[in-house]
N, C-alpha and C positions, 0 to 999 in steps of 0.2 A: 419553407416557413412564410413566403408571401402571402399565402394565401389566409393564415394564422395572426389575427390582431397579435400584436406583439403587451401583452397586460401588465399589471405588474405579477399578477398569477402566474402566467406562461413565463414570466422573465426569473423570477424566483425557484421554478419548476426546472430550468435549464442551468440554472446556478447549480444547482445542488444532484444535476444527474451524471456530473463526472464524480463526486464523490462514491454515489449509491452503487457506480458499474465498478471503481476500483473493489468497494465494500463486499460488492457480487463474486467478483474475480478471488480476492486475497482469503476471504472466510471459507470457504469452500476448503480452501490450501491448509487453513492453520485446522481444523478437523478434521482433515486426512491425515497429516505429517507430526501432529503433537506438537509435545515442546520444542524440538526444535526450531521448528518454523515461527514458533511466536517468537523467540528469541531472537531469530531472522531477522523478521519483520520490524519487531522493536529499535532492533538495532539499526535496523535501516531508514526508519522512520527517523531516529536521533539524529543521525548523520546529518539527513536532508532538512530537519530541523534547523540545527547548529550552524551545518555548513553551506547547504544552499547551496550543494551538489550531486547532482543524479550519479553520475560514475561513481564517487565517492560510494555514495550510499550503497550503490548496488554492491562495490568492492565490498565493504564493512559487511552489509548483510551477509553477503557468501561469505566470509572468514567467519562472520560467527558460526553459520552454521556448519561450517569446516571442522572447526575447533570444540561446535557442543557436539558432533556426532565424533568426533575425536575422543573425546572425555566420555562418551556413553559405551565406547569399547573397549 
């Protein structure tokens, strides 16, 4: 990026490209797997909301979706 004026365009452009690649990544996932995965995701997004922990979160997610693919059998 030296060689890239640093603008507020470009600075705005890079704010917002770690959202777009998680966005890329996790959508893909939640219209392959259904409801599960959104409930997953939901839940794990809450976690990391509320508690401002990644482990947490990950843990939470996988139990939900432990527990709704539990409940769908």
């Amino acid at each position: 990026m030296a060689r890239v004026p640093l603008t507020a365009r470009v600075r705005r452009m890079l704010e917002a490209l770690p959202g777009s690649i998680v966005a890329a990544i996790v959508l893909p996932i939640v219209a392959k797997s259904g409801p599960v995965a959104v409930i997953a995701i939901v839940t794990a997004a809450a976690a990391m909301l509320l508690r401002r922990n990644a482990f947490l979160a990950v843990a939470a997610g996988m139990m939900a979706a432990a527990l709704a693919r539990y409940a769908g059998d």
